[in-house]
C-alpha positions in Angstrom: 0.0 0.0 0.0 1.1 3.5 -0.7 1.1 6.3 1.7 -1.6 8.2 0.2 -3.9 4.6 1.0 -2.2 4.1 4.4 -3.1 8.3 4.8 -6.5 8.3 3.6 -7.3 5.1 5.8 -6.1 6.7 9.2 -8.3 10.2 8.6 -10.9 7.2 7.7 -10.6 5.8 11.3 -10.2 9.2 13.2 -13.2 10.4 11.7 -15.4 7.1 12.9 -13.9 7.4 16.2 -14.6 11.1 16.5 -18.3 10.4 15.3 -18.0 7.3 18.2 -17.2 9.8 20.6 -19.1 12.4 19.4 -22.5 10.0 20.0 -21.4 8.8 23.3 -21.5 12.1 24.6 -24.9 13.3 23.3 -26.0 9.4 24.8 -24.8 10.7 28.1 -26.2 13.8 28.0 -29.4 12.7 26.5 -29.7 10.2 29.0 -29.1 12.4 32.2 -31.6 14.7 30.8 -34.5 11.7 30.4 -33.4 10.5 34.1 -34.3 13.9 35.1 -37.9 13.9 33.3 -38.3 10.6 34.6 -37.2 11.1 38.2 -39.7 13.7 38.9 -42.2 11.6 36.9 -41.6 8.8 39.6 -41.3 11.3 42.7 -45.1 12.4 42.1 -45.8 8.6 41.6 -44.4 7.8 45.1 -45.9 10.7 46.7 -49.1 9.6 45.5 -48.6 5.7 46.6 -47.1 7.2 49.9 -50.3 9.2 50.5 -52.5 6.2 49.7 -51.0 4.0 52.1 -51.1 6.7 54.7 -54.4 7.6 54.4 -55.7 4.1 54.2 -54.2 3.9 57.8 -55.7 7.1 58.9 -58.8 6.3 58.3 -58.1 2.5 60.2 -56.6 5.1 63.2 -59.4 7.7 63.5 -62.3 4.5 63.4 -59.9 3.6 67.0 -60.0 7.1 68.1 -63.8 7.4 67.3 -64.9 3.8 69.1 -62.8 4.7 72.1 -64.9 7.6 72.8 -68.3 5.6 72.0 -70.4 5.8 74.7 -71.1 1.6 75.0 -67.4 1.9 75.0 -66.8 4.8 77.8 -69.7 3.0 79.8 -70.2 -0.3 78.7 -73.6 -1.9 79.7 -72.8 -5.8 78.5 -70.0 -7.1 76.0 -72.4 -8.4 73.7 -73.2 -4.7 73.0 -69.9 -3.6 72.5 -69.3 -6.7 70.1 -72.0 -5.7 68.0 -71.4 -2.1 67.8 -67.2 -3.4 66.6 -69.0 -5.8 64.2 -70.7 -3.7 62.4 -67.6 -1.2 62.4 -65.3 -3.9 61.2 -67.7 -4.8 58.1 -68.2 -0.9 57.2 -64.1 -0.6 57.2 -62.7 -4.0 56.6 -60.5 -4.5 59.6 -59.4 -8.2 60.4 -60.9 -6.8 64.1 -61.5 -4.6 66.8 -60.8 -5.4 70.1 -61.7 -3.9 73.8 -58.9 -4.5 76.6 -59.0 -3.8 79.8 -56.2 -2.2 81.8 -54.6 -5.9 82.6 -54.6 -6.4 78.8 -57.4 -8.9 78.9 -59.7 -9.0 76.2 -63.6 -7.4 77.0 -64.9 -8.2 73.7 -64.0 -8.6 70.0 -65.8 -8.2 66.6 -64.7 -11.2 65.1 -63.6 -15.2 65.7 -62.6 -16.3 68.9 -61.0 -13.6 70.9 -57.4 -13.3 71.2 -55.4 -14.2 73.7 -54.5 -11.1 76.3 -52.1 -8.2 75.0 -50.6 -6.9 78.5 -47.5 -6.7 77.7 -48.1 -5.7 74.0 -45.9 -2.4 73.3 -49.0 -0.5 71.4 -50.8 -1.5 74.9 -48.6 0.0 76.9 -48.1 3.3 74.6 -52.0 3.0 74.6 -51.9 2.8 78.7 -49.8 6.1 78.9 -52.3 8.1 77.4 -51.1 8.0 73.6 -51.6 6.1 70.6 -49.9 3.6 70.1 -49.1 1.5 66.5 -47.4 -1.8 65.7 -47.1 -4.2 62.6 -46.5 -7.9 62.4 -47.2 -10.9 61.1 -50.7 -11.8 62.7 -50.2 -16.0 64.1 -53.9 -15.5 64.5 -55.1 -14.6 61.1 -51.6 -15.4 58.9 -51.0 -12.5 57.8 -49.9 -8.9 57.8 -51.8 -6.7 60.2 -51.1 -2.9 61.6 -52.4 -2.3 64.6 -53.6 0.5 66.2 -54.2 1.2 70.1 -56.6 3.7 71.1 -56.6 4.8 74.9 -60.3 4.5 76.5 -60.7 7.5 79.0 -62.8 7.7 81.9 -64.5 10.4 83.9 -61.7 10.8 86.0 -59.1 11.0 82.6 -57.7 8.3 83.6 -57.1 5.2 81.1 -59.7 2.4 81.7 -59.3 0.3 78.4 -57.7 0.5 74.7 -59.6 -0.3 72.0 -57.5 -1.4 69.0 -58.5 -1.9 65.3 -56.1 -4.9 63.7 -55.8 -4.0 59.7 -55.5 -5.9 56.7 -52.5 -4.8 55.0 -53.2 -7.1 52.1 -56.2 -6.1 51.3 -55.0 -2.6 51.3 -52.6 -3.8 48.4 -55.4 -5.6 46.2 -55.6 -2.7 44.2 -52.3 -2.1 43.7 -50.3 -5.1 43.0 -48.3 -5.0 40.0 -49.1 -1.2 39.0 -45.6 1.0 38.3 -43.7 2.3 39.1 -41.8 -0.9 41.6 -43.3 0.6 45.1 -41.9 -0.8 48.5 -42.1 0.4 52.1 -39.7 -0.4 54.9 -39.7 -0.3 58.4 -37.1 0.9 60.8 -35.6 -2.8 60.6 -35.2 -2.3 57.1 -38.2 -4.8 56.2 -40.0 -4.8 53.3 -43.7 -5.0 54.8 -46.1 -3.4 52.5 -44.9 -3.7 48.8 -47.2 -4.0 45.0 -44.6 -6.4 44.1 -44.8 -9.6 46.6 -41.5 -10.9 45.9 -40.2 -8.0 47.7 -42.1 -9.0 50.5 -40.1 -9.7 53.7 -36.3 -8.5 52.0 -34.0 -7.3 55.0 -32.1 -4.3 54.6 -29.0 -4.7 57.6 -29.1 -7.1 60.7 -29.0 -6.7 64.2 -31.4 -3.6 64.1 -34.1 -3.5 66.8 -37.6 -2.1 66.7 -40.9 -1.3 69.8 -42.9 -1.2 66.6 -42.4 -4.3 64.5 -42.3 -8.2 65.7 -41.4 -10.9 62.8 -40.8 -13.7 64.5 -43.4 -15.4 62.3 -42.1 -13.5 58.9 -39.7 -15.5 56.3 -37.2 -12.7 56.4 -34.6 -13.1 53.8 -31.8 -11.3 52.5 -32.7 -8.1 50.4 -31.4 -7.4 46.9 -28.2 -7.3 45.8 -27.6 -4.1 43.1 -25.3 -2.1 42.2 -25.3 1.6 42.6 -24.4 4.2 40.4 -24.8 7.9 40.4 -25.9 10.1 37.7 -26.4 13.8 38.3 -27.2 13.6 41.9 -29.9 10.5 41.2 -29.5 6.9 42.5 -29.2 4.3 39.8 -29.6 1.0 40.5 -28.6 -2.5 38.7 -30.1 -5.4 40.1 -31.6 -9.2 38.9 -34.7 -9.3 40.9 -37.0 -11.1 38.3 -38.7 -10.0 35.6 -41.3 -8.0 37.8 -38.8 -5.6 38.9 -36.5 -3.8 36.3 -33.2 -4.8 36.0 -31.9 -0.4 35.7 -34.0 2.1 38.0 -33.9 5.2 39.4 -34.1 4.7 43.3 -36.3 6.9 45.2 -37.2 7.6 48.8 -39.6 9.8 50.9 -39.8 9.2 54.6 -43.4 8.2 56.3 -42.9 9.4 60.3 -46.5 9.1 60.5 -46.9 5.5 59.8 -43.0 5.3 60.8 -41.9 3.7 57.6 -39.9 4.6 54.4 -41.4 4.9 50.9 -38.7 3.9 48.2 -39.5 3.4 44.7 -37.6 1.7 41.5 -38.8 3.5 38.8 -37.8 1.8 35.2 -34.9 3.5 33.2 -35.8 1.5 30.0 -37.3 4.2 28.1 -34.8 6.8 29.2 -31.8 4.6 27.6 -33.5 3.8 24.8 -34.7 7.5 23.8 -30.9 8.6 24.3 -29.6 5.5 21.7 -32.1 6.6 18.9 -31.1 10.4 19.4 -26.9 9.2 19.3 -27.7 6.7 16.8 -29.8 9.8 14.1 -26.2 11.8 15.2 -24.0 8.7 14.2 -26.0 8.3 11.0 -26.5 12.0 9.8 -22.2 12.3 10.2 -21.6 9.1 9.0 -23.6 10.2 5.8 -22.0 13.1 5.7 -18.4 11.5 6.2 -19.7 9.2 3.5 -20.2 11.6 0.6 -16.9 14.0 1.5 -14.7 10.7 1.2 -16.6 10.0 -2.1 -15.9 13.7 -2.9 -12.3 13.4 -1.9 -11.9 10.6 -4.1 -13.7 12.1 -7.1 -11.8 15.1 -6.9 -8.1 12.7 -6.4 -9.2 10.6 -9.4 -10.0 14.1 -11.5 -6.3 15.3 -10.6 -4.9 11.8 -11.6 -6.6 12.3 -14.5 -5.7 15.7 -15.3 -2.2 14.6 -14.8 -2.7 11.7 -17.4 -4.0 14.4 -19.8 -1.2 16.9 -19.4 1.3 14.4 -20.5 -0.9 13.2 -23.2 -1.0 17.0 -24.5 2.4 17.4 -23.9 3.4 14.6 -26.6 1.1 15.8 -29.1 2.5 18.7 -31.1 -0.6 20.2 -33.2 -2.0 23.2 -32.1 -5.1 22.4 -32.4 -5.0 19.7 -30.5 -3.0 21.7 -27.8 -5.6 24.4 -27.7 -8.3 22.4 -27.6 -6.7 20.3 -24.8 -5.8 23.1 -22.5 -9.2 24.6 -23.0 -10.7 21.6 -21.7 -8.4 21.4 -18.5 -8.7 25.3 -17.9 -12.9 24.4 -17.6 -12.3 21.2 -15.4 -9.7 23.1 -13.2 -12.4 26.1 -13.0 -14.5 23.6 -11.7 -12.3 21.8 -9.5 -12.0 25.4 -7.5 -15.5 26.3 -7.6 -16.4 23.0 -5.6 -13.3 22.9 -3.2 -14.4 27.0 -2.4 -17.6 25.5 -1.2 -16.8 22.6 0.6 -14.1 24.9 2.4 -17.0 27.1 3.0 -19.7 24.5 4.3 -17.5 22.6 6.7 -17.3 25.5 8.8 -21.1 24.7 10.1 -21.4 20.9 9.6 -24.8 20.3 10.3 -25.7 23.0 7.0 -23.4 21.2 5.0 -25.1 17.9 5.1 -27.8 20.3 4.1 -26.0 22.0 0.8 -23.7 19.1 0.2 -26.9 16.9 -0.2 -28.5 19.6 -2.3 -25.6 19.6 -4.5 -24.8 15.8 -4.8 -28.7 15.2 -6.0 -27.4 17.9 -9.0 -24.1 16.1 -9.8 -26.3 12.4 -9.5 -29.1 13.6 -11.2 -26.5 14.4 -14.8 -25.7 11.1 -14.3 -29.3 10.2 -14.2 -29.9 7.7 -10.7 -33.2 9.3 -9.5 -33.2 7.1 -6.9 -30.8 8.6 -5.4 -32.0 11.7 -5.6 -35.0 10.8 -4.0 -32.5 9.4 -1.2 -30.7 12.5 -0.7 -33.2 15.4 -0.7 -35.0 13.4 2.6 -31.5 14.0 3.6 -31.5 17.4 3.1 -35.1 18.1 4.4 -33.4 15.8 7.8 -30.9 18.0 8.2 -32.6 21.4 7.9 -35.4 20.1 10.3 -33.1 18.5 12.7 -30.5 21.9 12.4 -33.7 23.6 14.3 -35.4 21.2 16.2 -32.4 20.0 17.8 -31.2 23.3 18.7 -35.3 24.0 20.7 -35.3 20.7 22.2 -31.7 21.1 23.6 -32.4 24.6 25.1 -36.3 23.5 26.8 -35.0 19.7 28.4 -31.7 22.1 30.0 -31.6 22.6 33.7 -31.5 26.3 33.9 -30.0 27.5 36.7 -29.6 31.3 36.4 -31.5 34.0 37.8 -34.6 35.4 36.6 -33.6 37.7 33.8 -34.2 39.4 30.5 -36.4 37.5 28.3 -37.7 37.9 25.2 -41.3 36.7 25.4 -41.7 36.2 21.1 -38.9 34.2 21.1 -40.2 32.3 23.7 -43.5 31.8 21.8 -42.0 31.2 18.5 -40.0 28.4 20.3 -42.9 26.8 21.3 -45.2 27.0 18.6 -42.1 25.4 17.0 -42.1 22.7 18.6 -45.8 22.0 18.5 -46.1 22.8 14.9 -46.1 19.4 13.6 -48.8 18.3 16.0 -50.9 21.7 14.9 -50.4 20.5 11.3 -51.3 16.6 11.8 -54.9 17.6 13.9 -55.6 20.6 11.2 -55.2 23.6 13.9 -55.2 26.9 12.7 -53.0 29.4 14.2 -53.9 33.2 15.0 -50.8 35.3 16.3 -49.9 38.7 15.3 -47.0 39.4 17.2 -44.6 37.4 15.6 -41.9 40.0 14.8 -42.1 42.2 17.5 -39.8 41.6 20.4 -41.4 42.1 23.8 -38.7 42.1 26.6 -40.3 40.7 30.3 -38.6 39.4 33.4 -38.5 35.8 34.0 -36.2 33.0 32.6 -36.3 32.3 28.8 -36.6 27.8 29.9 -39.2 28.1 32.4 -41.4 31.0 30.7 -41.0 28.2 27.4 -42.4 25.3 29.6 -45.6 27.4 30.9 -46.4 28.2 27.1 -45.6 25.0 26.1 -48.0 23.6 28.7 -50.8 26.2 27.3 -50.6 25.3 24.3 -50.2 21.6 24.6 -53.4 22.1 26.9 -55.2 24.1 24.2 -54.6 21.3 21.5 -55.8 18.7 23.7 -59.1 20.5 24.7 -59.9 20.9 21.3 -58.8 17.1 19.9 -62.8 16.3 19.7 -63.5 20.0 18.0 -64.4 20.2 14.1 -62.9 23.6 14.7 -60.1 24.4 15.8 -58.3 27.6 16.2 -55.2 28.4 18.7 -55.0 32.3 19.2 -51.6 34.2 20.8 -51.7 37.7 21.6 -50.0 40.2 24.0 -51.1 43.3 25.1 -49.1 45.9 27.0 -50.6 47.7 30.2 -48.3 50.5 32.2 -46.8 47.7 34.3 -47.4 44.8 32.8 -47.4 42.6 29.9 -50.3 40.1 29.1 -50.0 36.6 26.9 -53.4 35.5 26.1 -53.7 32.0 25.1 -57.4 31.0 24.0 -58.6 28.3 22.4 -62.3 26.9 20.5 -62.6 24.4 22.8 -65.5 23.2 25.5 -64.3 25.5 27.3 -63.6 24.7 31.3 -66.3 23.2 33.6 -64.1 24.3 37.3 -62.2 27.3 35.9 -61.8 27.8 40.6 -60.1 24.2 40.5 -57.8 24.1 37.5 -54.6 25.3 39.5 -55.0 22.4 41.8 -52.0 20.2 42.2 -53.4 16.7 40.4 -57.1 18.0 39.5 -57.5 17.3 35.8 -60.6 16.9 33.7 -58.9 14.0 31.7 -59.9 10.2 32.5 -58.3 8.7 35.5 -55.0 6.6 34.5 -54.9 8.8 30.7 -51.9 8.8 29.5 -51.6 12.7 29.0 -50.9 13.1 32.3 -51.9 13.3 36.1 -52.7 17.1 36.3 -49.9 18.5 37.3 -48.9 20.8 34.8 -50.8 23.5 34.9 -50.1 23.9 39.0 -46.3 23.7 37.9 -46.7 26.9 35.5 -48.7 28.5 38.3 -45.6 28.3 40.1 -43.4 29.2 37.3 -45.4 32.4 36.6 -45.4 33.1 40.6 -41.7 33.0 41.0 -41.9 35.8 37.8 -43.7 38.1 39.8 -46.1 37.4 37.6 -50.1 35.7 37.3 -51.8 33.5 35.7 -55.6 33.0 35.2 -58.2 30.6 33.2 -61.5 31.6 32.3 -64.4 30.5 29.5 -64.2 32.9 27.0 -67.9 35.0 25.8 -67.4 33.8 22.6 -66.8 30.1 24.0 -63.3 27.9 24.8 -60.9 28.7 27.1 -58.9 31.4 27.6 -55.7 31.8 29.5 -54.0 35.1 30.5 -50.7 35.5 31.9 -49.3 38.6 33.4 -45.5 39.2 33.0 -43.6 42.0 34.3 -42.0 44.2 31.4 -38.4 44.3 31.8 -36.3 47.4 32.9 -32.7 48.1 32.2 -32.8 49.1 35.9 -34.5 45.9 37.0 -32.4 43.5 39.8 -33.4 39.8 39.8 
C-alpha cells in the first residue's frame, strides 16, 4: 500500500472514532436529561402511593380514636353490645378486628372469631396505657397475615385510662388494588423490612441485621436477605442495577420519601428503560447524519483525487502531441475542469465550517451532480437527507435549550422568542390535527422578566393544553396575543374548545378533567406553570371565553434596564 492509502485510511478511522465519541456524549447527556424527566415523573408517583397508604391507615386510626370515645365503650352496659357495635364497624371498614382491653390487657370483647389471647405486655398496649396512641405491625399467628395495629386509649370520667380499643388492619387487602401497578413501590420499616410492597417478591427482604424495633415483631415472617444491586450515580440521582425477576426492572432510578407518620420509608424503582433507549435513537440519528456526511466527503475526496490523476494523465498526453489544435483544444478543456475543481473545493471549504448545513447544501448539491448522471433514486435518497438535516438543524437546537436545567436568575427575556419556540415545537402536532394558528405578534420583540426555559415550559404547557381540549372539536383555532398595560405585559392563550367546567379548580395540584389513569398526564402541569409564573412576579388565570373555549392570561412584568433579579 502506498502512503496516500495508508493516509486516507487513518483520517478514515479518526473520523469514525470522533463520530464514536461524538454520540457517546450526546448518549450521556441525552440520558441524564431523560433521568431527570423521569425522576420527577416517579417522585409524584411515590408521593401519591405514599399518600395512599397513609391515608388508608388514617382512616383505620381515627375509626380507633372514634370507638374509644363511643359511649357503650366509655360505659359499657354488656359485651355483647360492644361486640355488635365493633361488628358492624369492622364490616363498614374492613378491619381483620376490633378489640376492647381492659387495663390488665385482657380481652372485654372482640368483633370477630374467637377472641385473642390477652395483649398486656403488647408495646401499642402499653403506649396505649400512657395516654397515647400507640401503633405496631407484624405478622398476625392469628389470622396469617400482615396486620397494623392501632391502640386507642379509652378515658374515663376521672381522665384516667380504663381500656384501649385497637382496630387490627388488613395490610393485604389494602394492596389488592395495587399489586403489580408502576412504578416498583416498596415500604420499609425501621428494621429495614419490606412489609407493605405492590410487588410480593419483595415481600419480607431485610435491609441490615441486628437492628431492633418497639414497633415491629417478625418472629413469624420469612425474612430473607434483600437485593443485591449495584449503585451508580448520575447527576445527583440513584441508579440502580439489580436481577430481581422479571417483575422488577433490572436499571432504576431509586427513590425515597420518609413516612414518620406510619413510621416507615417509601422507596420506589422507577424503570430506566425508556430513558436509555430514547438517548440510543437520538446518538444513533447523530451517528448516522455524520456518517452520511463522512460518507459523501470521502466520495468527494476521491472524485476530486481521481479528476487530478486524470488531469495529470492528460497533461502528458497533450504534452506529446504537437498540433495546435490539439494543444488548444486540450488546455481549453483542463482550464474548464480546473475552474471547476475550484469552484467545488471554495464550497466545501465554506460549508465545513457549520457541519450540520453542510449535510444540508452538500446533499442539495450531490442530488445535481447524481441527477446528470441520471440515478433518481438517489435523488429521491438525498433530498429526505437534506429536508433531515434542515429540520433537525432547528429542532435540535429548541429541544436542547427546553430539556436544559436552567440555573440562572430570573432575567431578560424575550417573550416572542419564547413563543415562536414553542409553537415550534408544537407545529407538527398543529399541522397533523388541522389547527389553525392566530398570532400577530410574531416580529415584534417584547422584553419581560423571567427565565427564557421556564417562561417556554408554561407556554408549552398552554398550548399543549389548548390542543388537547380541542382534539374532539371540528374547529379548531389556537389564538396568541399580547397586550401591554403601564406595568405589565399580558400573553393570552385561547382556544375553541369546551371551554372549562371548574375554571376555581384548575390550578390544583393533580385536579384534571382527563380520564383517570390517561396517558396525557396526572394534572400537574398547569399547577407547575402557576408556580413558574409566581416566581416571575407574575399571574396566571383561566377563564371560559364570551365567545366560548378557554382562555388563559398571563401577566409578566416588562423588563427594565434598571430591573435587579
Amino acid at each position: 500500500m502506498n502512503t496516500g492509502l495508508w493516509r486516507r485510511i487513518g483520517l478514515s478511522a479518526a473520523f469514525v472514532i470522533a463520530v464514536g465519541a461524538v454520540s457517546t456524549a450526546l448518549y450521556n447527556y441525552a440520558f441524564t436529561q431523560a433521568l431527570e424527566q423521569t425522576a420527577q415523573r416517579g417522585r409524584a408517583d411515590l408521593a401519591l402511593a405514599a399518600d395512599r397508604l397513609r391515608a388508608e391507615l388514617q382512616r383505620y386510626r381515627e375509626l380507633g380514636v372514634y370507638l374509644a370515645d363511643h359511649p357503650l365503650v366509655q360505659a359499657p352496659v354488656s359485651p355483647d353490645a360492644i361486640r355488635q357495635l365493633f361488628v358492624r364497624s369492622a364490616d363498614k371498614t374492613t378491619a381483620l378486628d376490633v378489640v376492647l382491653l381492659d387495663t390488665k390487657g385482657n380481652v372485654v370483647a372482640n368483633a370477630i372469631g374467637d377472641p385473642p389471647q390477652g395483649w398486656g405486655d403488647a408495646p401499642f398496649f402499653l403506649r396505649a396505657m400512657d395516654g397515647a396512641l400507640g401503633s405496631y405491625h407484624a405478622v398476625s399467628p392469628r389470622f396469617g397475615r400482615r396486620a397494623f395495629y392501632y391502640a386507642a386509649p379509652v378515658f374515663g370520667l376521672t381522665r384516667e385510662v380504663q381500656g384501649v380499643v385497637v382496630v387490627v388492619v388488613d395490610i393485604e387487602r389494602t394492596e389488592t388494588d395495587w399489586r403489580g401497578g408502576l412504578p416498583v413501590v416498596f415500604f420499609t420499616d425501621d428494621l429495614g423490612v419490606v412489609f407493605v410492597s405492590n410487588r410480593e417478591e419483595l415481600l419480607y427482604l431485610q435491609r441490615g441485621v441486628g437492628l431492633t424495633s418497639a414497633n415491629a415483631d417478625y418472629r413469624t415472617a420469612p425474612l430473607r436477605p434483600f437485593l443485591s444491586y449495584q449503585v451508580e450515580q448520575r447527576n445527583k440521582l440513584e441508579l440502580w442495577r439489580l436481577d430481581a425477576g422479571r417483575y422488577v426492572p433490572a436499571q432504576a432510578l431509586h427513590l425515597v420519601q420518609d413516612l414518620p407518620v406510619i413510621g416507615m420509608r417509601a422507596e420506589a424503582l422507577v424503570d430506566v428503560a425508556p430513558s436509555a433507549k430514547l438517548a440510543s435513537l437520538q446518538a444513533a440519528v447523530l451517528a448516522a447524519v455524520c456518517l452520511a456526511f463522512g460518507a459523501m466527503l470521502f466520495l468527494a475526496t476521491e472524485r476530486r483525487r481521481t479528476l487530478a490523476v486524470a488531469n495529470l494523465l492528460l497533461e502528458k498526453r497533450v504534452a506529446e502531441r504537437t498540433a495546435e489544435l490539439e494543444r488548444a483544444q486540450a488546455d481549453l478543456v483542463q482550464a474548464g475542469k480546473l475552474s471547476a475543481l475550484g469552484k467545488m473545493s471554495a464550497g466545501l471549504s465554506h460549508e465545513l465550517n457549520q457541519p450540520l448545513m453542510a449535510v444540508q447544501n452538500f446533499a442539495e448539491n450531490a442530488a445535481l451532480y447524481l441527477d446528470r448522471d441520471r440515478v433518481p433514486e438517489a435523488r429521491a435518497n438525498l433530498e429526505r437527507i437534506s429536508d433531515m438535516a434542515r429540520r433537525m438543524g432547528r429542532i435540535i437546537k429548541n429541544l436542547r435549550a427546553f430539556a436544559r436545567q436552567e440555573s440562572e436568575p430570573v432575567g431578560r427575556v424575550d417573550l416572542t422568542g419564547v413563543i415562536a419556540s414553542a409553537l415550534e415545537l408544537s407545529e407538527a402536532r398543529m399541522a397533523q390535527e388541522g389547527v389553525a394558528l392566530v398570532w400577530s405578534d410574531r416580529d415584534r420583540p417584547v422584553q419581560v422578566r423571567g427565565g427564557e426555559v421556564r417562561l417556554q415550559q408554561v407556554v408549552l404547557n398552554l398550548i399543549s393544553n389548548a390542543l388537547d381540549a380541542m382534539s374532539s372539536q371540528t374547529f379548531r383555532c389556537l389564538s396568541i396575543s399580547i397586550a401591554h398595560e403601564p406595568e405589565k405585559v399580558i400573553l393570552s392563550v385561547a382556544d375553541t374548545g369546551p371551554g372549562i367546567t371548574a375554571p376555581e379548580k384548575i390550578f390544583d395540584p393533580f385536579y384534571s378533567t382527563k380520564e383517570v389513569g390517561a396517558s396525557e398526564g396526572m394534572g400537574l402541569g398547569l399547577s407547575i406553570s402557576y408556580g413558574l409564573v409566581q416566581s416571575f412576579g407574575g399571574m396566571i388565570r383561566g377563564e371560559n371565553a364570551p365567545e366560548g373555549g378557554a382562555l388563559f392570561t398571563v401577566e409578566l412584568k416588562p423588563w427594565q434596564e434598571d430591573s435587579t433579579p
